[in-house]
N, C-alpha and C positions, 0 to 999 in steps of 0.2 A: 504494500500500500504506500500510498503517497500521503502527508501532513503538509499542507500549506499555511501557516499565516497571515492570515488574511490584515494582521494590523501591520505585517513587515511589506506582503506583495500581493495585488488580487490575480483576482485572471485576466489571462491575456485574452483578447477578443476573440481569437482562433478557440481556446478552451469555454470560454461563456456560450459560444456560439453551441460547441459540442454537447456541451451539457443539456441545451437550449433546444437541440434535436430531438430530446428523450423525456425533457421532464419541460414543459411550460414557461417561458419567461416571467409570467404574474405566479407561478407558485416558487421561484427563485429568491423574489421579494420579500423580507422579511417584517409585512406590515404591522407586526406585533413590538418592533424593537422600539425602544425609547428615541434613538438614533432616527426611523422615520417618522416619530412624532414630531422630533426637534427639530426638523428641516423644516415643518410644517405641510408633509404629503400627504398626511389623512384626508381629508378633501381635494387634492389634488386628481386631476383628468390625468390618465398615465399609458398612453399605449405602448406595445412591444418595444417602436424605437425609443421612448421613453426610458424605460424598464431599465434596455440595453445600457444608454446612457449612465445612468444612475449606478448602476450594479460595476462599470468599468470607472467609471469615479468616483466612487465608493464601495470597496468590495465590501464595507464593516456592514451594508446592507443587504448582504445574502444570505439567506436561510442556510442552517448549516445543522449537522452533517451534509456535504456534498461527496456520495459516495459512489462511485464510480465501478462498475463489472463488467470489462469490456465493453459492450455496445450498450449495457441496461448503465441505467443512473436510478438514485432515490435522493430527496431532497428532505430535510429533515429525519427526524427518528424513525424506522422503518426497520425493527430489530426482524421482525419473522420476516421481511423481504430478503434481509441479511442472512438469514437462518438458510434461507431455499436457495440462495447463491453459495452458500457452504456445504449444504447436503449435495448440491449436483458437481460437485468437485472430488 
């Protein structure tokens, strides 16, 4: 597995993008963080290029675990999706 820090470096456009294939750019968002209260997003209009924007100039706005199974992704805690990527190994 890979560990990124997202306070030292986010993702690169190529990697958001990746992730972006598999799992939703509005479920990437992490609208429950204090972080997008305080910019003032909660009523903000936000689409995909929006999203994109926001999550590459501020990775500290990504939902996270970001966990990666070759082509599958899960965003957030998804321990039994975890689970059935380890039993098929």
């Amino acid at each position: 597995f890979q560990l990124v820090d997202l306070t030292e470096k986010g993702l690169s456009k190529g990697e958001l993008r990746s992730v972006a294939a598999r799992v939703p750019l509005d479920q990437l968002l992490d609208r429950t963080s204090p972080r997008f209260a305080a910019k003032g997003l909660a009523h903000a209009w936000l689409d995909a290029s929006k999203i994109e924007s926001l999550l590459l100039a501020d990775p500290l706005l990504l939902r996270t675990p970001i966990v990666r199974n070759g082509a599958a992704a899960t965003v957030g805690y998804c321990p039994e999706t975890w689970q059935m990527w380890q039993n098929r190994t």
